[in-house]
N, CA, C and O atoms as a Tripos MOL2 file, in Angstrom:
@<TRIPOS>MOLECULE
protein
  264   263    66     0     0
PROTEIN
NO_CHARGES

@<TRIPOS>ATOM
      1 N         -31.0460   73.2050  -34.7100 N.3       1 UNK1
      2 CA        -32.1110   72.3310  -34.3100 C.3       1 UNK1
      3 C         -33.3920   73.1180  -33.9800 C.2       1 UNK1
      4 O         -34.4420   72.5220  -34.2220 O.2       1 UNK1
      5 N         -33.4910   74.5470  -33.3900 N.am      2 UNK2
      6 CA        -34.4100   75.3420  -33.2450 C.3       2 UNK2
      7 C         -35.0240   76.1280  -34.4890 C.2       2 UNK2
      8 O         -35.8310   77.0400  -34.3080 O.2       2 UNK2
      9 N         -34.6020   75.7340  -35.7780 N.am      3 UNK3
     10 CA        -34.7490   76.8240  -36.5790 C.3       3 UNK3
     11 C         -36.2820   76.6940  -36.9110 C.2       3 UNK3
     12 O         -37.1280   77.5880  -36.9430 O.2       3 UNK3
     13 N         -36.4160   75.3460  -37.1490 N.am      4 UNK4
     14 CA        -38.2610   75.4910  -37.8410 C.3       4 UNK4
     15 C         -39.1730   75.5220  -36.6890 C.2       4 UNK4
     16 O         -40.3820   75.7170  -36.8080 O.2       4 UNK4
     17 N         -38.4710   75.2940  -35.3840 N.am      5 UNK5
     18 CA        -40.1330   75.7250  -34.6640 C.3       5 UNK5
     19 C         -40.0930   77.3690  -34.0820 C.2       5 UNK5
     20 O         -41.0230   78.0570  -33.6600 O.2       5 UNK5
     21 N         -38.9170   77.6340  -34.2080 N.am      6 UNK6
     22 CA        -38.2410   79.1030  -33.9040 C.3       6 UNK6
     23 C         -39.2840   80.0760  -35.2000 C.2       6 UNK6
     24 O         -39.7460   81.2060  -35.0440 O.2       6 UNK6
     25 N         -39.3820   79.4140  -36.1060 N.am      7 UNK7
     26 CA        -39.9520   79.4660  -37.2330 C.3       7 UNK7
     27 C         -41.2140   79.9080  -37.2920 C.2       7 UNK7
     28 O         -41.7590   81.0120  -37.3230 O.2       7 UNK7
     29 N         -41.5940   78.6480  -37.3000 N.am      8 UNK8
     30 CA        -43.0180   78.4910  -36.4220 C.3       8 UNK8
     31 C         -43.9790   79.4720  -35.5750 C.2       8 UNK8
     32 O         -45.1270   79.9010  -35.6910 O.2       8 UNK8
     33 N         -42.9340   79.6010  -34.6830 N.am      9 UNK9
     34 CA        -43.4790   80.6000  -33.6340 C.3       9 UNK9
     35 C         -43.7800   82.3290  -34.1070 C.2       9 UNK9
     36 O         -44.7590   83.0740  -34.0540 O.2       9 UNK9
     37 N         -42.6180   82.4340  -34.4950 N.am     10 UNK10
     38 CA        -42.6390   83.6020  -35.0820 C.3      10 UNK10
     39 C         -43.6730   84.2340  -36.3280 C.2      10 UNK10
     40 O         -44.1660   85.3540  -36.4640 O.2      10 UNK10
     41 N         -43.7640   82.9710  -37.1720 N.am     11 UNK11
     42 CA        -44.9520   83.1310  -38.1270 C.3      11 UNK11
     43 C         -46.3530   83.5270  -37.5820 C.2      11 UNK11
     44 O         -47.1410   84.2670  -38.1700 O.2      11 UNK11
     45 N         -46.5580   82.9270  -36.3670 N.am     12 UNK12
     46 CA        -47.9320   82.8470  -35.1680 C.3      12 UNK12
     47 C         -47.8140   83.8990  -35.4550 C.2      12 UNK12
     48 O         -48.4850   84.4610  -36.3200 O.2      12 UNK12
     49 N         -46.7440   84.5090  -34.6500 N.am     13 UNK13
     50 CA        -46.6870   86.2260  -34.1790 C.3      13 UNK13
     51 C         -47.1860   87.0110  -34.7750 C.2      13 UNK13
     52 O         -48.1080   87.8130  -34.6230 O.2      13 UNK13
     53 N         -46.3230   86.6670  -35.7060 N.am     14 UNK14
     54 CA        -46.8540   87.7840  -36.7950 C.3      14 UNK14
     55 C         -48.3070   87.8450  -37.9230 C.2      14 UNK14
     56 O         -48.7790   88.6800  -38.6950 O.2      14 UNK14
     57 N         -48.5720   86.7530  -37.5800 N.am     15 UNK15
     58 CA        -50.3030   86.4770  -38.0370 C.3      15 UNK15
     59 C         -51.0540   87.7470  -36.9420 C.2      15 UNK15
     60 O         -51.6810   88.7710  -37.2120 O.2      15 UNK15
     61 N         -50.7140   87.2230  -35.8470 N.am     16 UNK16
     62 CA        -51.3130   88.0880  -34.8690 C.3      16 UNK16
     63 C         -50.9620   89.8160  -34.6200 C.2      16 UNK16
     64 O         -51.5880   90.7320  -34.0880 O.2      16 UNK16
     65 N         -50.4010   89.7710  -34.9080 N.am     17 UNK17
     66 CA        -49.7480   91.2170  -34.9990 C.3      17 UNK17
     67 C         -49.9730   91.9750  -35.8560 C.2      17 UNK17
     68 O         -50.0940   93.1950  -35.7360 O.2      17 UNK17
     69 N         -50.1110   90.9230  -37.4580 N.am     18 UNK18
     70 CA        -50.9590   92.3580  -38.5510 C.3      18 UNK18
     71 C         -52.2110   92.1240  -38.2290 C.2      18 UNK18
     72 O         -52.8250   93.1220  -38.6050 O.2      18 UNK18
     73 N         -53.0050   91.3170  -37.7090 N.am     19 UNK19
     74 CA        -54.3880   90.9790  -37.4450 C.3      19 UNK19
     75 C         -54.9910   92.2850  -36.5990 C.2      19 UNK19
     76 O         -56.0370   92.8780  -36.8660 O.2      19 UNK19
     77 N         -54.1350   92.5600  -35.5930 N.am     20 UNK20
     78 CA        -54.1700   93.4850  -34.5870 C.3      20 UNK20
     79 C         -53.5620   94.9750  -35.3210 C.2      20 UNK20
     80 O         -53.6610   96.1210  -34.8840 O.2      20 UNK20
     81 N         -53.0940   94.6260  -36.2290 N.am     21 UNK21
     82 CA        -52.4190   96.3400  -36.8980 C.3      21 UNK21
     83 C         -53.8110   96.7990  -38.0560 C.2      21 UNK21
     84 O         -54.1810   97.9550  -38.2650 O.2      21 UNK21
     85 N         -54.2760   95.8040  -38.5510 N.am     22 UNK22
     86 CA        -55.0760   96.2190  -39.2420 C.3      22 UNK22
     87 C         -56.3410   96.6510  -38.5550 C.2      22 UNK22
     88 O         -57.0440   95.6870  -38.2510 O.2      22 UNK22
     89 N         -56.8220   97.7990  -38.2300 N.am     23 UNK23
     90 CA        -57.6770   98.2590  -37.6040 C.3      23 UNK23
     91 C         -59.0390   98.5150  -38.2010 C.2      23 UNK23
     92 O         -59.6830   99.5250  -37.9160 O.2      23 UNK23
     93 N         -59.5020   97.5090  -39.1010 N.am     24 UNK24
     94 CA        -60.3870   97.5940  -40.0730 C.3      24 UNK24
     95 C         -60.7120   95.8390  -39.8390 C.2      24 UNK24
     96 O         -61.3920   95.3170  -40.7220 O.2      24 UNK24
     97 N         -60.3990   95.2510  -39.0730 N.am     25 UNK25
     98 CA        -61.1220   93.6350  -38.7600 C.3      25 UNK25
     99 C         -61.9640   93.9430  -37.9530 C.2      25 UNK25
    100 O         -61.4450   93.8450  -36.8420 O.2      25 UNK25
    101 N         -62.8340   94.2180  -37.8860 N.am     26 UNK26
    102 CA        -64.1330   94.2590  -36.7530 C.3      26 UNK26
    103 C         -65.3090   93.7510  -36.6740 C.2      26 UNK26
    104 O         -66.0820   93.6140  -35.7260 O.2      26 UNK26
    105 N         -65.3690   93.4950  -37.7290 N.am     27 UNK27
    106 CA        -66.7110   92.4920  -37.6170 C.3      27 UNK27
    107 C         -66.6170   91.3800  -37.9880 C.2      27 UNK27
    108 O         -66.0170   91.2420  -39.0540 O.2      27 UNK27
    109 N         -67.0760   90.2880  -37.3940 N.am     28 UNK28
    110 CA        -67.3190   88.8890  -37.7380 C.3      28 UNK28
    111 C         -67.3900   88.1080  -39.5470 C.2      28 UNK28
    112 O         -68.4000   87.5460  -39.9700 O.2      28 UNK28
    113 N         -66.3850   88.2320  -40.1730 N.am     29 UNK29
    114 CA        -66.1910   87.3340  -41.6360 C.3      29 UNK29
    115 C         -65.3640   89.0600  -42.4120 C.2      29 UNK29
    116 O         -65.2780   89.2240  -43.6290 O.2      29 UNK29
    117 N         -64.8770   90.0950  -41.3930 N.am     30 UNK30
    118 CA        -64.3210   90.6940  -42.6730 C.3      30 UNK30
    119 C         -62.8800   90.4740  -42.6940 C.2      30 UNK30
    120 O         -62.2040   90.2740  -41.6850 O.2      30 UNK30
    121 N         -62.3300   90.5290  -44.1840 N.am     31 UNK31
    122 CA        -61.5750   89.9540  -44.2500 C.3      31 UNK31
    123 C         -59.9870   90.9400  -45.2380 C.2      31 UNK31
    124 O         -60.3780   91.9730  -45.7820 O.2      31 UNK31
    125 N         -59.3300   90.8140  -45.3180 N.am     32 UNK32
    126 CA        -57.8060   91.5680  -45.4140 C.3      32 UNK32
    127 C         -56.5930   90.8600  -46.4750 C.2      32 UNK32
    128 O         -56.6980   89.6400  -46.5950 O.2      32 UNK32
    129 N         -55.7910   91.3340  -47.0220 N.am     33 UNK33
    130 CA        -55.0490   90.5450  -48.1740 C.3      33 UNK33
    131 C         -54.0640   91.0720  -47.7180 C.2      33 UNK33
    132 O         -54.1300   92.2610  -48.0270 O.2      33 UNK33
    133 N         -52.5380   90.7330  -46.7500 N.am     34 UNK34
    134 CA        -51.3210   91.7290  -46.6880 C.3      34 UNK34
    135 C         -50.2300   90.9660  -47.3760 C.2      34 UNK34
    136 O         -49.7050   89.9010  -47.0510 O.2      34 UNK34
    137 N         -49.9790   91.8520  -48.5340 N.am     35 UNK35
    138 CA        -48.9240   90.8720  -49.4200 C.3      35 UNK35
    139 C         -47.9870   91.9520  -48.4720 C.2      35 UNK35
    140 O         -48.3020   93.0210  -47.9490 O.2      35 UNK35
    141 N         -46.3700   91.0030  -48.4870 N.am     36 UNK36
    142 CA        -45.0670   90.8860  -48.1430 C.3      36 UNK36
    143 C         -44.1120   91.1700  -49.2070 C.2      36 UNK36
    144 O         -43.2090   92.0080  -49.2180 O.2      36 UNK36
    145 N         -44.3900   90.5050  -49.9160 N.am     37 UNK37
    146 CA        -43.5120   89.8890  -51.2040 C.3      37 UNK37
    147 C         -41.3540   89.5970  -51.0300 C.2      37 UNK37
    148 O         -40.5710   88.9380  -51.7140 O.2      37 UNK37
    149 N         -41.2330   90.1470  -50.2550 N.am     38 UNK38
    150 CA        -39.9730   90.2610  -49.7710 C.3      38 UNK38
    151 C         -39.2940   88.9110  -49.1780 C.2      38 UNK38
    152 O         -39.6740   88.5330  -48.0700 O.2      38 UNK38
    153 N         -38.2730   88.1460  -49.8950 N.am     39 UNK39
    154 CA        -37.7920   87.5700  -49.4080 C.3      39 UNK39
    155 C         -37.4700   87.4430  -47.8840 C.2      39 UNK39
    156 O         -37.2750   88.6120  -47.5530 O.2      39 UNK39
    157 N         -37.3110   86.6670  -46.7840 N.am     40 UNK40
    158 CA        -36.3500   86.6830  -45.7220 C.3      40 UNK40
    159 C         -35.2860   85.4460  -45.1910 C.2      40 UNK40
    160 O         -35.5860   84.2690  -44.9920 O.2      40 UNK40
    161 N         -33.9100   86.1140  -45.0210 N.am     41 UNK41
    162 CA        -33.2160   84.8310  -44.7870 C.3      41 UNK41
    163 C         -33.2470   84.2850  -43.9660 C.2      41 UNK41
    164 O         -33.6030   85.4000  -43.5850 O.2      41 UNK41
    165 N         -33.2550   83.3470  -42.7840 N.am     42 UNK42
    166 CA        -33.0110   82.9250  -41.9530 C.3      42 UNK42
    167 C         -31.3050   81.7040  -41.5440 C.2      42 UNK42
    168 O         -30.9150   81.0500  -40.5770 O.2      42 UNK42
    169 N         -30.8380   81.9760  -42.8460 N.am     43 UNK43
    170 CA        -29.9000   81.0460  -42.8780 C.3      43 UNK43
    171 C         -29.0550   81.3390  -42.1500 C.2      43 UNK43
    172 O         -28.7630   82.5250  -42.3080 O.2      43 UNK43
    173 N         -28.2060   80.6320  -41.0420 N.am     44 UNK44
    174 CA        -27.1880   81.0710  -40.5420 C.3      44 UNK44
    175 C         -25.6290   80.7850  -40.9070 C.2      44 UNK44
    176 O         -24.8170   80.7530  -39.9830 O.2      44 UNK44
    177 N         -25.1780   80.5650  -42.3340 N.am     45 UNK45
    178 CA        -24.2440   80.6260  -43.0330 C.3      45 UNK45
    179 C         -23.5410   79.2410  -42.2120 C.2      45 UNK45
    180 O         -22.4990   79.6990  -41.7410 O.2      45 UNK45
    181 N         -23.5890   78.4510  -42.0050 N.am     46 UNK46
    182 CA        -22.3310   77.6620  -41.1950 C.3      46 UNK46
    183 C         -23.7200   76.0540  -40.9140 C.2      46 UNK46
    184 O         -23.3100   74.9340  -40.6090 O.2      46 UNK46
    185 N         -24.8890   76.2920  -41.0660 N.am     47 UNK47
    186 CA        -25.4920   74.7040  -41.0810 C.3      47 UNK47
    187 C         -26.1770   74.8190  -42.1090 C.2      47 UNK47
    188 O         -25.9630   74.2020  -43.1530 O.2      47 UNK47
    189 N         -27.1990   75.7370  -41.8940 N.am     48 UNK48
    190 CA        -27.9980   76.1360  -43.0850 C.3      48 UNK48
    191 C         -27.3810   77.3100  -44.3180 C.2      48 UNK48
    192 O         -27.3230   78.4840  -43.9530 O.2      48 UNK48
    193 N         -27.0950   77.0880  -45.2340 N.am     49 UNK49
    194 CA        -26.6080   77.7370  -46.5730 C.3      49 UNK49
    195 C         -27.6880   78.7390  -46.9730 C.2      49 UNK49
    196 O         -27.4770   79.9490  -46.8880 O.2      49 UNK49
    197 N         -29.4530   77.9750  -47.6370 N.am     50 UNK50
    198 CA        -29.9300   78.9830  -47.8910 C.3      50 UNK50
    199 C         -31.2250   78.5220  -47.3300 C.2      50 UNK50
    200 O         -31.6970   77.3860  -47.3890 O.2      50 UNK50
    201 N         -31.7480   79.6370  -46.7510 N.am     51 UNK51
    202 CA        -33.3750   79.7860  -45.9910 C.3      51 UNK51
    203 C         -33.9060   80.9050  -45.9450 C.2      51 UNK51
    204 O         -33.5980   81.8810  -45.2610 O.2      51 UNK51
    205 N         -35.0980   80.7040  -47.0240 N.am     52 UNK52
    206 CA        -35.5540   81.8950  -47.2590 C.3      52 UNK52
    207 C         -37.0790   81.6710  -47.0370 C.2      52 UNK52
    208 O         -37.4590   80.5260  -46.7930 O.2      52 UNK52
    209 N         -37.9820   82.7000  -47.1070 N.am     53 UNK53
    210 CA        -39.2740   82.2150  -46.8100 C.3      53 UNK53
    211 C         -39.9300   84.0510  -47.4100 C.2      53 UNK53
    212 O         -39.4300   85.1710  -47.3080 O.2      53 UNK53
    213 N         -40.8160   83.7040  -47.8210 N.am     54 UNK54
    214 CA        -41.8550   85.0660  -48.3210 C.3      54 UNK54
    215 C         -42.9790   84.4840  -48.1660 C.2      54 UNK54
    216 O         -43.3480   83.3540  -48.4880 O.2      54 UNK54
    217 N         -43.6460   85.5580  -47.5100 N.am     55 UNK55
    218 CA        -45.1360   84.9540  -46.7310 C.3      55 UNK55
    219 C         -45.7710   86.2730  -46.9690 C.2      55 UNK55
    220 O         -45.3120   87.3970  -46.7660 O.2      55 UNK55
    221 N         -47.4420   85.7390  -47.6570 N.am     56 UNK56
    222 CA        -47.8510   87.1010  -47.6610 C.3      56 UNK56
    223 C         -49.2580   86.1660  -47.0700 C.2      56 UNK56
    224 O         -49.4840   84.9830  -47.3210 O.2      56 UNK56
    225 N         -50.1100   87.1190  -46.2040 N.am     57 UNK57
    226 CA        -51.4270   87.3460  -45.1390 C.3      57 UNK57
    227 C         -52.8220   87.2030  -45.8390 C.2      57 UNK57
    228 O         -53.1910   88.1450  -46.5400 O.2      57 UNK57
    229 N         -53.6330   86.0920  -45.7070 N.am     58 UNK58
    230 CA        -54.9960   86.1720  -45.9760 C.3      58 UNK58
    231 C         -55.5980   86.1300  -44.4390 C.2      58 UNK58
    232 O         -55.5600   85.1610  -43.6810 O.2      58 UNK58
    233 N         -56.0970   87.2810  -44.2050 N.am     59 UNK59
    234 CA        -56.9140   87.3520  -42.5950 C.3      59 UNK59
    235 C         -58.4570   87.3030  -42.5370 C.2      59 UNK59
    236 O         -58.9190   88.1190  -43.3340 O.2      59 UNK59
    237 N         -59.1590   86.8020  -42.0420 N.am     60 UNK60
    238 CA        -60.2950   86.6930  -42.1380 C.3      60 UNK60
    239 C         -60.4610   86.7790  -40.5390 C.2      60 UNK60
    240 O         -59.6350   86.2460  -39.7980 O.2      60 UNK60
    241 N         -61.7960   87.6190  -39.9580 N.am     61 UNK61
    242 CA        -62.2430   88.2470  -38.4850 C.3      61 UNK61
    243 C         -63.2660   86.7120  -38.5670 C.2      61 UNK61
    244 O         -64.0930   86.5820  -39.4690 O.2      61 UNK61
    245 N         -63.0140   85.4210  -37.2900 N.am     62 UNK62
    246 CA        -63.8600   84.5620  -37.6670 C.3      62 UNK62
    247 C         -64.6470   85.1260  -36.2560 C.2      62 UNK62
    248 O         -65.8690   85.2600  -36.3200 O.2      62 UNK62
    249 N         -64.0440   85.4040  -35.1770 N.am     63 UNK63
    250 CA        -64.8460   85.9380  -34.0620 C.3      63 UNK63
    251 C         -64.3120   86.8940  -33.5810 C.2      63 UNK63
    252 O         -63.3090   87.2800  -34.1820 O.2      63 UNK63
    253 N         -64.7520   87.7020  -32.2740 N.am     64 UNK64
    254 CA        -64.4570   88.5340  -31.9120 C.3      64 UNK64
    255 C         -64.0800   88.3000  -30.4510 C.2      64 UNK64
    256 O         -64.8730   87.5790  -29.8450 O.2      64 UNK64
    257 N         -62.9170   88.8110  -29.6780 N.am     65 UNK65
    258 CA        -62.5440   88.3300  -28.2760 C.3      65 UNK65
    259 C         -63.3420   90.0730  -27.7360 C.2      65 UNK65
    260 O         -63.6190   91.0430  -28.4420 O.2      65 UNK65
    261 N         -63.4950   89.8820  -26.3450 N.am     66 UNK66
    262 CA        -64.2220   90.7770  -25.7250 C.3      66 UNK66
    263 C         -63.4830   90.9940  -24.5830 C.2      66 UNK66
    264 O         -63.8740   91.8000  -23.7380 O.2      66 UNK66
@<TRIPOS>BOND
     1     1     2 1
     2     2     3 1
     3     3     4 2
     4     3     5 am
     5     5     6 1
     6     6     7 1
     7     7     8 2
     8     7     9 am
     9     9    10 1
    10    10    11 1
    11    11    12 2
    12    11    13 am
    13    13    14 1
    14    14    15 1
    15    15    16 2
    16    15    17 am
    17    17    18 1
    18    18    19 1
    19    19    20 2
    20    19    21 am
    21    21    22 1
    22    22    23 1
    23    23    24 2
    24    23    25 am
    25    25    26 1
    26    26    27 1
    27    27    28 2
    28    27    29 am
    29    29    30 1
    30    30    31 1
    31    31    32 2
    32    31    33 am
    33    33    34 1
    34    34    35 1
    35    35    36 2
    36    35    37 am
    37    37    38 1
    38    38    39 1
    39    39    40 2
    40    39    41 am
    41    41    42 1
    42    42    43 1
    43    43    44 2
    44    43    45 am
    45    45    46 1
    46    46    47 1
    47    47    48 2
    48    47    49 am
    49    49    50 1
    50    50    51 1
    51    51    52 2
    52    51    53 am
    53    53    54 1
    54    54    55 1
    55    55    56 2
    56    55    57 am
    57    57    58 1
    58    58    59 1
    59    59    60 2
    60    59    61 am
    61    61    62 1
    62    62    63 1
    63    63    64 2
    64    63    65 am
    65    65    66 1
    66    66    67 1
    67    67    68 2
    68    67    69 am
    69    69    70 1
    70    70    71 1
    71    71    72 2
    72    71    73 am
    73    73    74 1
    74    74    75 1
    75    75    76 2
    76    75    77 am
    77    77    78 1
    78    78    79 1
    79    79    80 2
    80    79    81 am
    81    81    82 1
    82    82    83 1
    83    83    84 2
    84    83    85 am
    85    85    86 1
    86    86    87 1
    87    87    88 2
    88    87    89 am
    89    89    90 1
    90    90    91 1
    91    91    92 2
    92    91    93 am
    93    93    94 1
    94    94    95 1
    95    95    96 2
    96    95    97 am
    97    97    98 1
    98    98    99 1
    99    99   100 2
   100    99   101 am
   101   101   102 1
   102   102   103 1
   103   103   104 2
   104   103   105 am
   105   105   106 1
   106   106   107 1
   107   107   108 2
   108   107   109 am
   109   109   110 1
   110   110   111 1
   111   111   112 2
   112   111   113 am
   113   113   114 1
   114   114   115 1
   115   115   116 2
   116   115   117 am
   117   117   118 1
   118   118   119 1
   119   119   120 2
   120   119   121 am
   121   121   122 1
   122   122   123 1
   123   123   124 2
   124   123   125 am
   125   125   126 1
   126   126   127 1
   127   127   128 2
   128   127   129 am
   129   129   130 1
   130   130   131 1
   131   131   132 2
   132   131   133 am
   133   133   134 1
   134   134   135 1
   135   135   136 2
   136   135   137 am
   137   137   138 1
   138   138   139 1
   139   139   140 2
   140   139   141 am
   141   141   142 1
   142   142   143 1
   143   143   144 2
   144   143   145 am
   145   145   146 1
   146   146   147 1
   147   147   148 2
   148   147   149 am
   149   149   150 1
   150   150   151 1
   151   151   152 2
   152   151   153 am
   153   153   154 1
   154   154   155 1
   155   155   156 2
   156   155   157 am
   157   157   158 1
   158   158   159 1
   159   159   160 2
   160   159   161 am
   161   161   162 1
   162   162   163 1
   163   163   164 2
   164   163   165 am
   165   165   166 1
   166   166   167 1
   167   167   168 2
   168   167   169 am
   169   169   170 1
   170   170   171 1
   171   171   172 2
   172   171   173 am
   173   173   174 1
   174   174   175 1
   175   175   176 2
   176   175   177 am
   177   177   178 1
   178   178   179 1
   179   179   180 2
   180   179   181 am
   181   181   182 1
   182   182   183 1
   183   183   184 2
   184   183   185 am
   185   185   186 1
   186   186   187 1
   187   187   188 2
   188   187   189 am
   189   189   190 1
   190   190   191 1
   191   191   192 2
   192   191   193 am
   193   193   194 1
   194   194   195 1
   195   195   196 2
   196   195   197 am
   197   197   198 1
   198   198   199 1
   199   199   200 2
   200   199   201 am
   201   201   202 1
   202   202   203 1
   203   203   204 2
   204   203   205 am
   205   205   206 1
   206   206   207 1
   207   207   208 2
   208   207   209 am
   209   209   210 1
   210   210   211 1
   211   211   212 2
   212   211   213 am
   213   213   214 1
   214   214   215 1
   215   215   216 2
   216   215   217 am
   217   217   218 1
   218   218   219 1
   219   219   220 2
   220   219   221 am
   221   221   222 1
   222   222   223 1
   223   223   224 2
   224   223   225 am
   225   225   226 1
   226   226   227 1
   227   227   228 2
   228   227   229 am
   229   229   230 1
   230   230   231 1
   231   231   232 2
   232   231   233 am
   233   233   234 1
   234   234   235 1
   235   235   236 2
   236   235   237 am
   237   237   238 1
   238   238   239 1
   239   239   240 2
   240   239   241 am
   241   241   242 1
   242   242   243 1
   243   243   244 2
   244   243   245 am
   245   245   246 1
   246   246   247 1
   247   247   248 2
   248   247   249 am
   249   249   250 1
   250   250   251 1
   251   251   252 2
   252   251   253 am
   253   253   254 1
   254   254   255 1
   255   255   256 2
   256   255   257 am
   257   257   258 1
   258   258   259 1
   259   259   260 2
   260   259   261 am
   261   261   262 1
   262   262   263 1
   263   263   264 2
@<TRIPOS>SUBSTRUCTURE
     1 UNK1         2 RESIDUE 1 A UNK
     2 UNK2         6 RESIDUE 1 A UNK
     3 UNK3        10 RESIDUE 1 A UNK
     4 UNK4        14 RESIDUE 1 A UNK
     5 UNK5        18 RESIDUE 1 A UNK
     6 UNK6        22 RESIDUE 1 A UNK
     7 UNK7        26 RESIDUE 1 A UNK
     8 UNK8        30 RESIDUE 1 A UNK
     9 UNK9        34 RESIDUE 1 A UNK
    10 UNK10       38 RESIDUE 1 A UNK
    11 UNK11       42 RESIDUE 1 A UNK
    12 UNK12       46 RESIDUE 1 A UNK
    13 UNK13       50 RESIDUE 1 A UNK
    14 UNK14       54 RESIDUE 1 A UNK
    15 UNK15       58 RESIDUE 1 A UNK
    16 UNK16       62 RESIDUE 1 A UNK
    17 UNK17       66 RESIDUE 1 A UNK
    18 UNK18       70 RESIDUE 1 A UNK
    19 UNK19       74 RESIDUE 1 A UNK
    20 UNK20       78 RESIDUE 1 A UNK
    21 UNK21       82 RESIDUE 1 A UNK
    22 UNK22       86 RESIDUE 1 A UNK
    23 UNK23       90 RESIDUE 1 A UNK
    24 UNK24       94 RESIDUE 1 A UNK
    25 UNK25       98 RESIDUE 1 A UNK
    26 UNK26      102 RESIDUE 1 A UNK
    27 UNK27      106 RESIDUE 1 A UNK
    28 UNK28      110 RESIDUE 1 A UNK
    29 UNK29      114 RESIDUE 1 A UNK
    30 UNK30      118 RESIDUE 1 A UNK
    31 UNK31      122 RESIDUE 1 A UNK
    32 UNK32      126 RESIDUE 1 A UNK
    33 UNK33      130 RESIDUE 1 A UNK
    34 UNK34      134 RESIDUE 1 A UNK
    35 UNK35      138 RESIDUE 1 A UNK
    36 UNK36      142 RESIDUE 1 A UNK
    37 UNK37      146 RESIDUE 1 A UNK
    38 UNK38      150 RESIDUE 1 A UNK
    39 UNK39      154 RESIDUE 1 A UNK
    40 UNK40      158 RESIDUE 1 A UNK
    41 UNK41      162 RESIDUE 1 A UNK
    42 UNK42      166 RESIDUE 1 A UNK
    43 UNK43      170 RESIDUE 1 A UNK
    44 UNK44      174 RESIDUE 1 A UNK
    45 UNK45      178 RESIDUE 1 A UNK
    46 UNK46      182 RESIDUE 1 A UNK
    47 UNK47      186 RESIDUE 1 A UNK
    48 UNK48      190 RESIDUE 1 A UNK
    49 UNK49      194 RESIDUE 1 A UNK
    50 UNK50      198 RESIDUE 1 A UNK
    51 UNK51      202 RESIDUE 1 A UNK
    52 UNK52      206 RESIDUE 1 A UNK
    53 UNK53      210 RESIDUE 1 A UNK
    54 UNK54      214 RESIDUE 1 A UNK
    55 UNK55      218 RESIDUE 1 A UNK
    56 UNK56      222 RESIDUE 1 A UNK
    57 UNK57      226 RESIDUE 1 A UNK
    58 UNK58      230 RESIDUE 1 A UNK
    59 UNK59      234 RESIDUE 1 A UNK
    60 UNK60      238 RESIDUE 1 A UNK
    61 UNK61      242 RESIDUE 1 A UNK
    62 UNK62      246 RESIDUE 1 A UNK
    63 UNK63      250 RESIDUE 1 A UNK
    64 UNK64      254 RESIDUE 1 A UNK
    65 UNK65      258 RESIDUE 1 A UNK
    66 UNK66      262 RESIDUE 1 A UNK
């Protein structure tokens, strides 16, 4: 019952986390391409069979926190 907002959340994260790894967003509209390409499962064999998800990153700097 937790899987898609478990989901969810985690996707946030990790928006935020290469946003913050890429140390080249610094000014206001620049912007970043992080392909993934890598499958990932999330299935836990016993409700869900198959769950997979590949997500790759378009980042764009819309402001800057201070």
């Amino acid at each position: 019952m937790l899987i898609g907002p478990i989901a969810d959340l985690l996707t946030f994260y990790s928006d935020l986390w290469l946003a913050v790894k890429q140390g080249t967003l610094v000014h206001v509209g620049d912007h970043r391409y992080v392909t993934h390409g890598i499958p990932n499962s999330w299935a836990d064999g016993a409700r869900t069979l198959i769950g997979q998800d590949s997500i790759d990153f378009d980042l764009t700097l819309g402001s800057r926190l201070r």
